[in-house]
ZALUMZA-701130 format. One record per atom (N, C-alpha, C, O): residue in three letters; residue number from 1; x, y, z; atom name. Coordinates in nm, 3 decimals. Layout:
<pts>
resn / resi / c1 / c2 / c3 / name
ALA / NUM / X / Y / Z / CA
...
</pts>
This chain:
<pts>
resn / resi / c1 / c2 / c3 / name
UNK / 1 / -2.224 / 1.043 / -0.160 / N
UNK / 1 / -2.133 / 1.049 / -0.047 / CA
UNK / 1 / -2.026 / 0.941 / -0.061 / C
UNK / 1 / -2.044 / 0.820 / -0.079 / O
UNK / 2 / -1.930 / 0.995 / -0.052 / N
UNK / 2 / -1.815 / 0.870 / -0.075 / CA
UNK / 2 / -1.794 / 0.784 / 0.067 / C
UNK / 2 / -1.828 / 0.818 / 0.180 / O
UNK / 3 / -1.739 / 0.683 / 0.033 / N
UNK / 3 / -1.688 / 0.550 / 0.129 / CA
UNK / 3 / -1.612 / 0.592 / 0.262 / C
UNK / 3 / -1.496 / 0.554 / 0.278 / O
UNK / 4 / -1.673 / 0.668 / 0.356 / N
UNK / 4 / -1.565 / 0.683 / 0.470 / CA
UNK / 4 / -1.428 / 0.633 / 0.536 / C
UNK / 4 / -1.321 / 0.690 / 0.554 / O
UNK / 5 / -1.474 / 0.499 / 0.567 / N
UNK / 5 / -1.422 / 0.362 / 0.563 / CA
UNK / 5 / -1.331 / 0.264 / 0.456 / C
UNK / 5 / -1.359 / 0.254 / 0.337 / O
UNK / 6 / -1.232 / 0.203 / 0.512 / N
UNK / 6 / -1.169 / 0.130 / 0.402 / CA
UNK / 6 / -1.114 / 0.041 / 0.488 / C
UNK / 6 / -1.048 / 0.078 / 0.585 / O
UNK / 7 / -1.142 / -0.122 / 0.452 / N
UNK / 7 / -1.097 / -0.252 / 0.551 / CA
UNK / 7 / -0.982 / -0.285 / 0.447 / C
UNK / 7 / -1.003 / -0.314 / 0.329 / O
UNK / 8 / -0.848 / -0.276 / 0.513 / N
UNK / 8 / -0.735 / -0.292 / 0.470 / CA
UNK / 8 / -0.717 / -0.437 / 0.534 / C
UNK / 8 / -0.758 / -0.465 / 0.647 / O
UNK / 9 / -0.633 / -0.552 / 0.425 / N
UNK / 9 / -0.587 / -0.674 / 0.453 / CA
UNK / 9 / -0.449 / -0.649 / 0.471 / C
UNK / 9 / -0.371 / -0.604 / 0.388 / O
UNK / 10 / -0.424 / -0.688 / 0.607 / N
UNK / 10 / -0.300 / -0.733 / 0.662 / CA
UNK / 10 / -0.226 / -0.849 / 0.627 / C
UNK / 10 / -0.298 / -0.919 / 0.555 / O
UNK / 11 / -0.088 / -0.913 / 0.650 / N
UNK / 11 / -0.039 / -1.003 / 0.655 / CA
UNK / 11 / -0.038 / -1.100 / 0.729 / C
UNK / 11 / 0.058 / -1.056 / 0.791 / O
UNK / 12 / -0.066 / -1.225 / 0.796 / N
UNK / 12 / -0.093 / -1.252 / 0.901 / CA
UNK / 12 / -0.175 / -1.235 / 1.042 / C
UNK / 12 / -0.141 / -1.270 / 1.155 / O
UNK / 13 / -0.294 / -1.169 / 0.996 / N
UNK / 13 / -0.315 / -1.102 / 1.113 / CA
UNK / 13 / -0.480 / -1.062 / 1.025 / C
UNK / 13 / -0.503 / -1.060 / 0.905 / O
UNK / 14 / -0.567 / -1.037 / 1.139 / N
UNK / 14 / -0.713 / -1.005 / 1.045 / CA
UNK / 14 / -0.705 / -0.873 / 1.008 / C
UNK / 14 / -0.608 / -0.809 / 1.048 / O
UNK / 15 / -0.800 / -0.810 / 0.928 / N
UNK / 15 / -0.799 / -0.729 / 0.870 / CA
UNK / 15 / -0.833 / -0.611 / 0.960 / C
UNK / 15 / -0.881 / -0.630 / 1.072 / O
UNK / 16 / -0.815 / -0.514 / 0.923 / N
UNK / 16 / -0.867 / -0.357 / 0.988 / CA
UNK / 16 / -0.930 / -0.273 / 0.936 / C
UNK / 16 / -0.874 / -0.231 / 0.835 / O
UNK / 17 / -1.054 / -0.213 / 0.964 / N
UNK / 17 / -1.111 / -0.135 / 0.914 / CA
UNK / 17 / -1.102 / 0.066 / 0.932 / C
UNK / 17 / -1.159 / 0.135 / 1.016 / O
UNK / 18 / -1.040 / 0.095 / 0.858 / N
UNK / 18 / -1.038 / 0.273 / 0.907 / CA
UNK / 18 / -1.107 / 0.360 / 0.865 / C
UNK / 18 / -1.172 / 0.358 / 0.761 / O
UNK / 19 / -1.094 / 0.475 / 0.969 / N
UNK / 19 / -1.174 / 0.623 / 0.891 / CA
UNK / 19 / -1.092 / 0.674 / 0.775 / C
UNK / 19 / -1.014 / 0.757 / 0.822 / O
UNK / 20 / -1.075 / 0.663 / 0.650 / N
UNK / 20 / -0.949 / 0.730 / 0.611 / CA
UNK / 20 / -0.962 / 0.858 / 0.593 / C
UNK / 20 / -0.864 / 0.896 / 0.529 / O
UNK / 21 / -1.064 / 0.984 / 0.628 / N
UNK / 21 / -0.972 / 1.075 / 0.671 / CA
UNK / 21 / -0.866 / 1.108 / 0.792 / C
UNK / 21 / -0.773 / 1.189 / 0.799 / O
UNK / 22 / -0.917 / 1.014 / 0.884 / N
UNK / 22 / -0.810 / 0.977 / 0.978 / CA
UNK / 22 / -0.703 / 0.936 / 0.987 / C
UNK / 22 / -0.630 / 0.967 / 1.081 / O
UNK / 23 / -0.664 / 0.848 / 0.881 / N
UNK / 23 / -0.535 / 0.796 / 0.831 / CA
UNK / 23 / -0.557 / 0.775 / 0.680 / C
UNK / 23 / -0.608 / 0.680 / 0.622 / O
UNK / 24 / -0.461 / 0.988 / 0.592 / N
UNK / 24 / -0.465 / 0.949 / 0.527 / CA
UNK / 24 / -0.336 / 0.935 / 0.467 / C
UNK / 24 / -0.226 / 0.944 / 0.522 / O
UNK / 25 / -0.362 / 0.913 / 0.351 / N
UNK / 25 / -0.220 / 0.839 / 0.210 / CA
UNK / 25 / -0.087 / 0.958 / 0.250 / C
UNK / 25 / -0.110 / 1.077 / 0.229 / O
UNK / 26 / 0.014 / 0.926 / 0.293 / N
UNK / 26 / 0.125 / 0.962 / 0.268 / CA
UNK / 26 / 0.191 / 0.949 / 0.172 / C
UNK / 26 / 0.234 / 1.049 / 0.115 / O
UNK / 27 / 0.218 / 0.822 / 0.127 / N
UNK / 27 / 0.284 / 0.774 / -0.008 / CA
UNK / 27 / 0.223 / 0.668 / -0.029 / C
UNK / 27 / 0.165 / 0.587 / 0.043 / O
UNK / 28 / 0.252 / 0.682 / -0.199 / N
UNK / 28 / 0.188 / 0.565 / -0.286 / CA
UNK / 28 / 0.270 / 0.517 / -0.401 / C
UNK / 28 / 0.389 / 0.550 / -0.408 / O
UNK / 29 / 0.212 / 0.436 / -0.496 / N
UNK / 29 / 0.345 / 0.415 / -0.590 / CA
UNK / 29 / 0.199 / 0.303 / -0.694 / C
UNK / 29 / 0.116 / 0.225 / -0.647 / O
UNK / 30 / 0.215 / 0.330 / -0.791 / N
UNK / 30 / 0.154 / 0.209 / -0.844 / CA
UNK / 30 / 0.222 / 0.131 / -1.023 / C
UNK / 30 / 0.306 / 0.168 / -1.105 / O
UNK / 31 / 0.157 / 0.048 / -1.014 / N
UNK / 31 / 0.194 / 0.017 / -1.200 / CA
UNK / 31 / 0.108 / -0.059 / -1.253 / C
UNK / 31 / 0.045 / -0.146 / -1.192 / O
UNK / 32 / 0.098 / -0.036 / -1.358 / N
UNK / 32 / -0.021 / -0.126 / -1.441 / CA
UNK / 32 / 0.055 / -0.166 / -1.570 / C
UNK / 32 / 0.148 / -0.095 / -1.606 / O
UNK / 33 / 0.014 / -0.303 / -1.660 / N
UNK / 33 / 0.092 / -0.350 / -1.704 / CA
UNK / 33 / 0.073 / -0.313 / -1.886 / C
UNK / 33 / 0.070 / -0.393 / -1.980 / O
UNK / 34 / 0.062 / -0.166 / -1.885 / N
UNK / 34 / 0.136 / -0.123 / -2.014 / CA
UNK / 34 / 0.036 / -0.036 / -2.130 / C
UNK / 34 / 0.071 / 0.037 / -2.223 / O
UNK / 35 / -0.123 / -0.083 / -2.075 / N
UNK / 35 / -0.229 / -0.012 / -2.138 / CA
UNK / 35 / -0.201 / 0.104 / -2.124 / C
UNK / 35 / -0.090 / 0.120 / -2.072 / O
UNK / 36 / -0.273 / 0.224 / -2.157 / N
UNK / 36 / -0.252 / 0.345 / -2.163 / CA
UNK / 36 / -0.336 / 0.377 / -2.048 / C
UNK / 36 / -0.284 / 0.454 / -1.967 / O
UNK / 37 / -0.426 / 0.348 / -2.029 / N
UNK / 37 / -0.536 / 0.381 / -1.927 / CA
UNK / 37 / -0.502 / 0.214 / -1.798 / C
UNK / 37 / -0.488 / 0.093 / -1.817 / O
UNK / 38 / -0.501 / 0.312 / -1.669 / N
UNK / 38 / -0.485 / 0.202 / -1.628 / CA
UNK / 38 / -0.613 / 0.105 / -1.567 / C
UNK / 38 / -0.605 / 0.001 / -1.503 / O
UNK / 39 / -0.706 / 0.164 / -1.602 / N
UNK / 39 / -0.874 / 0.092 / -1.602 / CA
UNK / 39 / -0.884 / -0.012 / -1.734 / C
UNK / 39 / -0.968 / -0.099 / -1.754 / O
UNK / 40 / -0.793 / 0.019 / -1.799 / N
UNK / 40 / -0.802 / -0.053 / -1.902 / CA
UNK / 40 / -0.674 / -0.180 / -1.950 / C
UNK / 40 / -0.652 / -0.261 / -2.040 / O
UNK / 41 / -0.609 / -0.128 / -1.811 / N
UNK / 41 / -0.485 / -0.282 / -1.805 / CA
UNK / 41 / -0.551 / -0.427 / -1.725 / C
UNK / 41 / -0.661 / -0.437 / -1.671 / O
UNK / 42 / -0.472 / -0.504 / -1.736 / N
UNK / 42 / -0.520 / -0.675 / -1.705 / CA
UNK / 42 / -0.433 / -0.677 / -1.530 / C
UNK / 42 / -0.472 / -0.726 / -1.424 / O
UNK / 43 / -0.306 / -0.602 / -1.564 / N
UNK / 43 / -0.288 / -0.654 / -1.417 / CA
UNK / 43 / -0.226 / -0.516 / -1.361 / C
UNK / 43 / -0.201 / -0.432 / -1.448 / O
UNK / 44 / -0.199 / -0.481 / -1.226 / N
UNK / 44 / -0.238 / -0.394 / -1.127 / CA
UNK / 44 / -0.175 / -0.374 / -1.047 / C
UNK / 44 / -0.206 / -0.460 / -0.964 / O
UNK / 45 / -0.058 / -0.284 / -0.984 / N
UNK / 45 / 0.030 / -0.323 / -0.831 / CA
UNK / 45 / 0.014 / -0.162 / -0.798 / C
UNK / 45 / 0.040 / -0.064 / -0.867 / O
UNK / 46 / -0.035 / -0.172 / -0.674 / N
UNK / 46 / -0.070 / -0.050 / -0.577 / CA
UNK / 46 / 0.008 / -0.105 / -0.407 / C
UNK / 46 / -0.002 / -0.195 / -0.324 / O
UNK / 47 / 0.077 / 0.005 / -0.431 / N
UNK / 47 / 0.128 / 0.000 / -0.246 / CA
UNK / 47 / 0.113 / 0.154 / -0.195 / C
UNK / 47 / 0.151 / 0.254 / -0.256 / O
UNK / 48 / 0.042 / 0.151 / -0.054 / N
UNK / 48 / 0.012 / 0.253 / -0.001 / CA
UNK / 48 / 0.059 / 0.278 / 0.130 / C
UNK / 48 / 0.067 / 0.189 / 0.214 / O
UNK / 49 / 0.093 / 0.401 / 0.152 / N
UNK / 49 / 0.106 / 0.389 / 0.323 / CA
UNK / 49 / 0.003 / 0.503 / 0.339 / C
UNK / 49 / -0.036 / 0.581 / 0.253 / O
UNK / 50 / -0.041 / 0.493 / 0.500 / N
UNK / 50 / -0.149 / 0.596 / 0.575 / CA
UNK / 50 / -0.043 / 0.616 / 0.696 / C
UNK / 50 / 0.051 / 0.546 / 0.732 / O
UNK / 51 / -0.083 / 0.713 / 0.734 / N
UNK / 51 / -0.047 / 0.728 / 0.921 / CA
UNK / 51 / -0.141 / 0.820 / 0.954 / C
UNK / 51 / -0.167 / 0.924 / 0.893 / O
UNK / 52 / -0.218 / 0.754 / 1.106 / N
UNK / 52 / -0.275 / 0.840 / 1.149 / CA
UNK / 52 / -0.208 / 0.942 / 1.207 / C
UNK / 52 / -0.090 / 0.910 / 1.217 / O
UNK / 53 / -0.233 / 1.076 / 1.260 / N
UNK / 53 / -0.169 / 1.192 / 1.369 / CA
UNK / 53 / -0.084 / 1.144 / 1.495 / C
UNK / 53 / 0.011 / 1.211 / 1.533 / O
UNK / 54 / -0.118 / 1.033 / 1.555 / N
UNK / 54 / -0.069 / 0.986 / 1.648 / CA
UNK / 54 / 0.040 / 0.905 / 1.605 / C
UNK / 54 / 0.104 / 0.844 / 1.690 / O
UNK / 55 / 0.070 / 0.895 / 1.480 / N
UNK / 55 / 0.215 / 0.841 / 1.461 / CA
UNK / 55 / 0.189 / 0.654 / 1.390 / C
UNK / 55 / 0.250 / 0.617 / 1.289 / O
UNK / 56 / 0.127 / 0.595 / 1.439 / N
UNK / 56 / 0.065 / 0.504 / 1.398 / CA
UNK / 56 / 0.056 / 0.523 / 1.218 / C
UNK / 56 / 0.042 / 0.630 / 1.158 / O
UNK / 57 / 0.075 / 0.323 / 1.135 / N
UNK / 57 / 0.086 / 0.387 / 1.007 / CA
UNK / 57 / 0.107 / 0.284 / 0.967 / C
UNK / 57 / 0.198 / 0.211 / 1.005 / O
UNK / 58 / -0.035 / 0.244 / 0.819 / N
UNK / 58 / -0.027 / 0.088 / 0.796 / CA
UNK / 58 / 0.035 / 0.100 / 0.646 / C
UNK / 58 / 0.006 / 0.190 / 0.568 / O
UNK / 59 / 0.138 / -0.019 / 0.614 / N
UNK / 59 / 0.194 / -0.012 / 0.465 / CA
UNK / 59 / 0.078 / -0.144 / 0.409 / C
UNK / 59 / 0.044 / -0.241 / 0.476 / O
UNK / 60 / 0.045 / -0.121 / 0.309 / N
UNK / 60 / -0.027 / -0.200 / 0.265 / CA
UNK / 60 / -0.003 / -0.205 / 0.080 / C
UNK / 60 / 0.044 / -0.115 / 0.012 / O
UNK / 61 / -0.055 / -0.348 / 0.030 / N
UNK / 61 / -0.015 / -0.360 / -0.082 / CA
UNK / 61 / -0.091 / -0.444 / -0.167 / C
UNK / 61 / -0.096 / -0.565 / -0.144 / O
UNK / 62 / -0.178 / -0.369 / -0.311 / N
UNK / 62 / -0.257 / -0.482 / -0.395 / CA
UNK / 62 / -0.220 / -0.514 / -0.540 / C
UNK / 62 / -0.163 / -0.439 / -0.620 / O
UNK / 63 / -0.262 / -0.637 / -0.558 / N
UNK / 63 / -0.217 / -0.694 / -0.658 / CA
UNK / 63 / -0.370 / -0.728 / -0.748 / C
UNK / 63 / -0.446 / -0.812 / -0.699 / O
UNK / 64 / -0.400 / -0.670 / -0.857 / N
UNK / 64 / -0.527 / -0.694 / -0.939 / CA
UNK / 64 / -0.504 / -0.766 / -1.029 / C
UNK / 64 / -0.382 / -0.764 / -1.048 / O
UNK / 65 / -0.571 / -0.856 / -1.122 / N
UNK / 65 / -0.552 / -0.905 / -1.240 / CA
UNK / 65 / -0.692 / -0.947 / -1.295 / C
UNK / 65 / -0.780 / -0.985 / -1.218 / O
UNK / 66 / -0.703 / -0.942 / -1.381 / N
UNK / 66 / -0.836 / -0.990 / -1.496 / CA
UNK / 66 / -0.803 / -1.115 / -1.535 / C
UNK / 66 / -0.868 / -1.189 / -1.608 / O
UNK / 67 / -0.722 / -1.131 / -1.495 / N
UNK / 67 / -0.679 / -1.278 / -1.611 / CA
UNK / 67 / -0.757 / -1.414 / -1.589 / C
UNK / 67 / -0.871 / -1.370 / -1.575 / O
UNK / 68 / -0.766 / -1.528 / -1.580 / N
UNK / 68 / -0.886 / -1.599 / -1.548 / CA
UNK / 68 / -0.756 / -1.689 / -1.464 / C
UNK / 68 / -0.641 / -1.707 / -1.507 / O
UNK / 69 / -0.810 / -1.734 / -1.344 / N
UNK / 69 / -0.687 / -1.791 / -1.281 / CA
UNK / 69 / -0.567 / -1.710 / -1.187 / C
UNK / 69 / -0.500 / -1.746 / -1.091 / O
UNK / 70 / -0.572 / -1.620 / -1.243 / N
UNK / 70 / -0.473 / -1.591 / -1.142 / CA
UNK / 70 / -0.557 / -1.493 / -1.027 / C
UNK / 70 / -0.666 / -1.439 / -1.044 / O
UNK / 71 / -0.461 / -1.488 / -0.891 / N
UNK / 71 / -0.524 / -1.436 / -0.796 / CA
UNK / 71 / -0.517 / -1.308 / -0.772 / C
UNK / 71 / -0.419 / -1.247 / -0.813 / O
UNK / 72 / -0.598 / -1.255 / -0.714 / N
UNK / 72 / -0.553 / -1.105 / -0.632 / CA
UNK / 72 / -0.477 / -1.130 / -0.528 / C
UNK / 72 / -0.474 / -1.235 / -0.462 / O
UNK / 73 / -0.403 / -1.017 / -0.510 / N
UNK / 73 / -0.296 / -1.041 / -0.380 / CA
UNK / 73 / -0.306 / -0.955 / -0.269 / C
UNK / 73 / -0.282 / -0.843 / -0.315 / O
UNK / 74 / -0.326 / -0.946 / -0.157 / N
UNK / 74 / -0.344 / -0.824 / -0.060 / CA
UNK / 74 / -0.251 / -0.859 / 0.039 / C
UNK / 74 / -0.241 / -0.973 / 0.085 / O
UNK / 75 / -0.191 / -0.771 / 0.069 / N
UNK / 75 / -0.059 / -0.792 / 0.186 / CA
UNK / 75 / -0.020 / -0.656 / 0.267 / C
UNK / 75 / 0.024 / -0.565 / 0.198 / O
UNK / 76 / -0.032 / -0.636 / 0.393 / N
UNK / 76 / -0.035 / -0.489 / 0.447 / CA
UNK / 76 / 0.055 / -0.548 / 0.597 / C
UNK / 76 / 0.028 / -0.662 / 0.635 / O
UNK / 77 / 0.155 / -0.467 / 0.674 / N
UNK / 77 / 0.174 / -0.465 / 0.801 / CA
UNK / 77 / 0.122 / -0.296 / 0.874 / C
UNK / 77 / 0.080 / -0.201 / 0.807 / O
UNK / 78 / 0.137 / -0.296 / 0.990 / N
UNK / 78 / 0.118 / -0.214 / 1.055 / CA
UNK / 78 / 0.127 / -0.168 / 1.200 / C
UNK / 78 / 0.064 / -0.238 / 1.280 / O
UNK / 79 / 0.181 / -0.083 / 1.239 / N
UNK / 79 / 0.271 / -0.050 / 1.296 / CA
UNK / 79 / 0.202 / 0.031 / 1.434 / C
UNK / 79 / 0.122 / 0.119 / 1.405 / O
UNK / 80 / 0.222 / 0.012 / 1.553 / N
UNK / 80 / 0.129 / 0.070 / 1.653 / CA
UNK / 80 / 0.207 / 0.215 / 1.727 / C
UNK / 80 / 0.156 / 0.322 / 1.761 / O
UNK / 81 / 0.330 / 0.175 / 1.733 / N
UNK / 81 / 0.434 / 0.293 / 1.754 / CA
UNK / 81 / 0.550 / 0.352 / 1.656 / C
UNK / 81 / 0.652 / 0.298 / 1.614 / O
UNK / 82 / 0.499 / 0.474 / 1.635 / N
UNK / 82 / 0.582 / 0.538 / 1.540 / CA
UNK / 82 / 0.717 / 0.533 / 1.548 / C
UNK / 82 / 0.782 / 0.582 / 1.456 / O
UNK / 83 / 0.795 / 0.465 / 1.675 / N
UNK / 83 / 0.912 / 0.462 / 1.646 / CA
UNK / 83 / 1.009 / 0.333 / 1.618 / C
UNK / 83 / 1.131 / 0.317 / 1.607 / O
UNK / 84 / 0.885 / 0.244 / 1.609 / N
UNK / 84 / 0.947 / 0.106 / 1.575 / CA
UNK / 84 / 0.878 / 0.099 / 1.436 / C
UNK / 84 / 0.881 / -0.015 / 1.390 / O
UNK / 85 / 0.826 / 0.175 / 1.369 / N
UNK / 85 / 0.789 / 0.211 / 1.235 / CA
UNK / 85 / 0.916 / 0.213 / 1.148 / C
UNK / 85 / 1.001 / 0.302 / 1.144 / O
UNK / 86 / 0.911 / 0.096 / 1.080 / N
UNK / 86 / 1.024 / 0.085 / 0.975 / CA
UNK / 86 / 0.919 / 0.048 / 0.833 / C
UNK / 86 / 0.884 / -0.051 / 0.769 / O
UNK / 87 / 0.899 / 0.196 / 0.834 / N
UNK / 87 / 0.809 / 0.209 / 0.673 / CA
UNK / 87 / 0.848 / 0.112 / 0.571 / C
UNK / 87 / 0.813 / -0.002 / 0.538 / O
UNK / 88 / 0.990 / 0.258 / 0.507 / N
UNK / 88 / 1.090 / 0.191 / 0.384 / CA
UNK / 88 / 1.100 / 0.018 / 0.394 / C
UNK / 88 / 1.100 / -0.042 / 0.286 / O
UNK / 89 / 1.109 / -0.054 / 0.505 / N
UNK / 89 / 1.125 / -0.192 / 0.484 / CA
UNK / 89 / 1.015 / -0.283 / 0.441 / C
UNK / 89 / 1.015 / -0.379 / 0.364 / O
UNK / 90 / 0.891 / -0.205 / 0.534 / N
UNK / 90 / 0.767 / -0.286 / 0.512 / CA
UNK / 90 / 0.710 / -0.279 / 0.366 / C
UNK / 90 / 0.678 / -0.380 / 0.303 / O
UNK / 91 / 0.695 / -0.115 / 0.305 / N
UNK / 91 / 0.718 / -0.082 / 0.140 / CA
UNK / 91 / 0.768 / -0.172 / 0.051 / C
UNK / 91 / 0.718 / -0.196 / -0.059 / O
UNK / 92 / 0.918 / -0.249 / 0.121 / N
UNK / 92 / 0.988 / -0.335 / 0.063 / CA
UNK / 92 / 0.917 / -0.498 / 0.028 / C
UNK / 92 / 0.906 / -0.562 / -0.077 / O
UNK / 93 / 0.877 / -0.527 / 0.168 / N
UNK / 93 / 0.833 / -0.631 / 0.180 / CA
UNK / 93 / 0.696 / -0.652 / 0.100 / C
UNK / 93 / 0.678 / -0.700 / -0.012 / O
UNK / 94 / 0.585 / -0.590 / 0.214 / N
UNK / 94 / 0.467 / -0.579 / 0.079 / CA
UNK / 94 / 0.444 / -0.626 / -0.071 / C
UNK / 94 / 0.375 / -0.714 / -0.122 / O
UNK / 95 / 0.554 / -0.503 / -0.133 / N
UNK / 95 / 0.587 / -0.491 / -0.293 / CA
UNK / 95 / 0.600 / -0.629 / -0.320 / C
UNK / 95 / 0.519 / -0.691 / -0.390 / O
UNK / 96 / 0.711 / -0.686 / -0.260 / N
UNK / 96 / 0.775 / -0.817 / -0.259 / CA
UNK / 96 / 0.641 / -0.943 / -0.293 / C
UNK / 96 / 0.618 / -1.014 / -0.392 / O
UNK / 97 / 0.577 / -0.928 / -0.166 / N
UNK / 97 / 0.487 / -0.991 / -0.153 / CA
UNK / 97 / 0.384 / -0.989 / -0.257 / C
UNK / 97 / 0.320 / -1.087 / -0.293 / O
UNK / 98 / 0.378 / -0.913 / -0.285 / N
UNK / 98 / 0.205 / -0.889 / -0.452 / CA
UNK / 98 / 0.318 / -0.906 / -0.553 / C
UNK / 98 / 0.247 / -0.954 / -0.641 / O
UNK / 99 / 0.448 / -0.903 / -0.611 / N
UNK / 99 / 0.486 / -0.952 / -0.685 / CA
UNK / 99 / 0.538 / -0.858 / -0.742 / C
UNK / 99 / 0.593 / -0.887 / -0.849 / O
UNK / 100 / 0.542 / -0.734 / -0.705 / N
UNK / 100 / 0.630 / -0.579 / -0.738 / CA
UNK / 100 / 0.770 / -0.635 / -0.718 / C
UNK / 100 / 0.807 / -0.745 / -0.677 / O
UNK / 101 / 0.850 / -0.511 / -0.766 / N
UNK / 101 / 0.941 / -0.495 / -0.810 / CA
UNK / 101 / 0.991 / -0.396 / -0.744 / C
UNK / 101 / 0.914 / -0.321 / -0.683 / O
UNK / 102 / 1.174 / -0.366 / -0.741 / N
UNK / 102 / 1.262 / -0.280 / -0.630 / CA
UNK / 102 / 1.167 / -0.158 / -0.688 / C
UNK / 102 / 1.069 / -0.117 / -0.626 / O
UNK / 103 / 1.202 / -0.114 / -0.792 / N
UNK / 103 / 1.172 / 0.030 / -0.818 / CA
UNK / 103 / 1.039 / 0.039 / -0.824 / C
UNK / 103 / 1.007 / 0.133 / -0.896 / O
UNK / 104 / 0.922 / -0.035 / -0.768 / N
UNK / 104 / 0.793 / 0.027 / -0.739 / CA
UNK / 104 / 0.801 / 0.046 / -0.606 / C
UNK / 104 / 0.775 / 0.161 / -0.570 / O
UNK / 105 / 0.830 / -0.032 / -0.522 / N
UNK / 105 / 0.874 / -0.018 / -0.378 / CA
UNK / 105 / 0.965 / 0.130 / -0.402 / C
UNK / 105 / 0.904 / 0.224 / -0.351 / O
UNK / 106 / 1.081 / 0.166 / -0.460 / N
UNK / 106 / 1.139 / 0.269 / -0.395 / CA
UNK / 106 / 1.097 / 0.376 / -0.478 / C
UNK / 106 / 1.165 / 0.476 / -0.455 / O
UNK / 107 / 1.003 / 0.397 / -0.574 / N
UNK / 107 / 0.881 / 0.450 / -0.632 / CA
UNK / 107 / 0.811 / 0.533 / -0.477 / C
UNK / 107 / 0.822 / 0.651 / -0.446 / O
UNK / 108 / 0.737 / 0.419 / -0.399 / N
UNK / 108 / 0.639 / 0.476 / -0.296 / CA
UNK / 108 / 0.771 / 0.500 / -0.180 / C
UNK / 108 / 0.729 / 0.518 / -0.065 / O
UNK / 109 / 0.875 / 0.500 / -0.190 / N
UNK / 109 / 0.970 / 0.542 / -0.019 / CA
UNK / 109 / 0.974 / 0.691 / -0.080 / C
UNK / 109 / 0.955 / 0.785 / -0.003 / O
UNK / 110 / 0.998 / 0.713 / -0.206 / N
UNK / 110 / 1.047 / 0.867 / -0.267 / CA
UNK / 110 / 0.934 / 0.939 / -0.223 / C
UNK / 110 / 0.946 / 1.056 / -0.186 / O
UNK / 111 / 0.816 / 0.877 / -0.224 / N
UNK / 111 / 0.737 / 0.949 / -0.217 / CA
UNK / 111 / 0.633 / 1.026 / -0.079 / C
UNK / 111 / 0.532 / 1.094 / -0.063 / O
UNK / 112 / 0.791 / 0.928 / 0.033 / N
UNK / 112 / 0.727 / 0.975 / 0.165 / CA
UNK / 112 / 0.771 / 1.103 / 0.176 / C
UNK / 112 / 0.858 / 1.160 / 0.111 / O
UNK / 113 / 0.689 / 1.152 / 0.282 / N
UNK / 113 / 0.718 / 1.300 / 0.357 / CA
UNK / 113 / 0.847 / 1.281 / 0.405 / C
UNK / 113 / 0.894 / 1.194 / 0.479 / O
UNK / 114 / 0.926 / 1.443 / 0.311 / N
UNK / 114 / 1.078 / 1.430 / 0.322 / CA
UNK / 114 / 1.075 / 1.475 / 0.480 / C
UNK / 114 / 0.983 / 1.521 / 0.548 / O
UNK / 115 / 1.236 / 1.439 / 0.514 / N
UNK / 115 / 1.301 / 1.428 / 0.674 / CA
UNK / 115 / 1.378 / 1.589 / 0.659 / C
UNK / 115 / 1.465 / 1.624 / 0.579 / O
UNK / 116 / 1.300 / 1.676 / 0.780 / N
UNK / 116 / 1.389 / 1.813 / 0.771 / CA
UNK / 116 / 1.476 / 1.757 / 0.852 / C
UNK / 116 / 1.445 / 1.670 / 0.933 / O
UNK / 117 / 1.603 / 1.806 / 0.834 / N
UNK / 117 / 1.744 / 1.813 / 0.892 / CA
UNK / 117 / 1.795 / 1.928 / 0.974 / C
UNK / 117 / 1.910 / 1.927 / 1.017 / O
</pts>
């Protein structure tokens, strides 16, 4: 049976624990640093967003490494009303924060649910 649950680290703020079929992955974006397999790279950048149905929707962002010394990085905001939800920025920030780069950040915005017009 797989992991229902997943305690996402926030920025400032304690962590949260969710159902994630309840809030799941909208967009994602990741990079690994050059192995072919990425189980088999040293370092790691994953940024994710969820939203639950109710509009609600956490950006979150990890940073892995094998290396001896250096740290993991976890950095997530999240957002209680969907209309003060400024995804694309938080995507931005996050990335920023674990040590990503513009085009992994605009990697995971491409990859939100497009806007009908």
């Amino acid at each position: 049976m797989e992991n229902e649950t997943l305690t996402i680290t926030l920025t400032g703020r304690a962590p949260v624990k969710i159902n994630k079929d309840k809030w799941p992955v909208i967009a994602s974006a990741s990079w690994h640093d050059g192995k072919e397999f990425e189980s088999q790279s040293n370092r790691r950048r994953r940024v994710t967003v969820r939203q639950h149905e109710d509009g609600r929707a956490i950006v979150y962002a990890v940073f892995d490494s094998n290396w001896q010394g250096e740290a993991d990085i976890r950095r997530g905001e999240m957002f209680l009303e969907q209309d003060d939800a400024d995804i694309p920025g938080a995507i931005h920030r996050v990335t920023e924060a674990i040590g990503g780069n513009e085009a992994l950040a605009e990697q995971c915005i491409a990859d939100l649910p497009a806007i009908t017009l």
